[in-house]
C-alpha positions in Angstrom: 128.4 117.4 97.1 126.8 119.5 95.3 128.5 122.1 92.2 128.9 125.0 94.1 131.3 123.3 96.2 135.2 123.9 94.6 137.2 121.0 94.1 139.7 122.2 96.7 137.0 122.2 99.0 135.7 118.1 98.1 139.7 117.6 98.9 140.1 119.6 102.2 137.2 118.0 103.6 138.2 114.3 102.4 141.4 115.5 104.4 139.4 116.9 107.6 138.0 113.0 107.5 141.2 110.9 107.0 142.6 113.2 110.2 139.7 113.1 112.3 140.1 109.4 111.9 143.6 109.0 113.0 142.6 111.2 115.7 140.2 108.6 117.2 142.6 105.8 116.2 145.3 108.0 118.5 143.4 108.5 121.5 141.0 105.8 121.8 138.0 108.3 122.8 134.5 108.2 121.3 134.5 111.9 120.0 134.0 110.4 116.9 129.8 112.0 117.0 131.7 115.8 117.8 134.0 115.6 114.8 131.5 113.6 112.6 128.3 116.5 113.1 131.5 119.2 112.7 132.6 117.8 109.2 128.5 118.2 108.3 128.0 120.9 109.4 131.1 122.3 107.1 129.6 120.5 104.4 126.9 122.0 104.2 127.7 125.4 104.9 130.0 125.3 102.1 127.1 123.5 99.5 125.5 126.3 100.6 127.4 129.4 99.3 128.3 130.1 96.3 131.6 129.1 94.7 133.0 132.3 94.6 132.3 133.6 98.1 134.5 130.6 99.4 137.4 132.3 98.6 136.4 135.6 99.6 138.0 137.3 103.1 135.5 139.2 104.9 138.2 141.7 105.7 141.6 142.5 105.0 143.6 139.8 107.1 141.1 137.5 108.1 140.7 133.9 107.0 137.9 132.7 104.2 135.8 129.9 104.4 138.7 128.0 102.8 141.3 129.1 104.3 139.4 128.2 107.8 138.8 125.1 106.9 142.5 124.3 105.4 143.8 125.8 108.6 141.3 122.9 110.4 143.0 120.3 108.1 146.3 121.3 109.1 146.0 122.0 112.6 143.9 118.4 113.1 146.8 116.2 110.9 149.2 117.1 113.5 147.8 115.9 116.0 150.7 117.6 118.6 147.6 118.9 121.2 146.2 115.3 121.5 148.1 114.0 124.5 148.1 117.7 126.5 144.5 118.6 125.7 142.6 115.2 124.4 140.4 114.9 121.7 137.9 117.4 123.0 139.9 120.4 122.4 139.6 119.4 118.4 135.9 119.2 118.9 135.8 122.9 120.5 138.8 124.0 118.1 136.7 123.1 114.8 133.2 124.7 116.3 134.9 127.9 116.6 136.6 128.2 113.2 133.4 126.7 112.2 132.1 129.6 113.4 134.8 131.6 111.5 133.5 130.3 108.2 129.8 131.1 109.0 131.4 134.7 109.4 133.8 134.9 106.4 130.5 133.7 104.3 128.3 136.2 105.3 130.8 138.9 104.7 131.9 140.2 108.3 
């Protein structure tokens, strides 16, 4: 990872991987390519941008890049949607906050 990424991000995404990996292990799907290309594509978004605009919020009450992806780590470790809405639904949830990030970076 490049410099410009913040220690706090190296450690959310090394998070994002350890879940998405007892998510597979939990439902016995092959999703494992959807969640593999989403933690990429996070990466490198966020070796992208500058340090500074990580933790920036485009607007007053909406998420930053880190605070998007934290909310990913979170939501993902739980786990509690897995047996109601399978493994997909984590695929779909992370492309849309990913697209949240691409948002909060570029300042709207």
């Amino acid at each position: 990872m490049t410099r410009s990424l913040s220690s706090l991000a190296r450690k959310l995404l090394r998070s994002l991987e350890r879940n998405h990996s007892q998510l597979l292990a939990a439902s016995g799907s092959d999703a494992a390519a959807g969640l593999a290309d989403l933690r990429r594509s996070l990466l490198t978004l966020l070796e992208a941008a500058p340090a500074e605009s990580l933790v920036r919020q485009p607007n007053p009450g909406e998420w930053s890049a880190l605070e998007v992806l934290s909310h990913l780590v979170e939501h993902d470790g739980k786990r509690e949607e897995l047996a109601t809405r399978g493994i997909a639904h984590y695929v779909e949830h992370g492309q849309g906050h990913l697209e949240q990030a691409r948002r909060a970076l570029a300042g709207r």
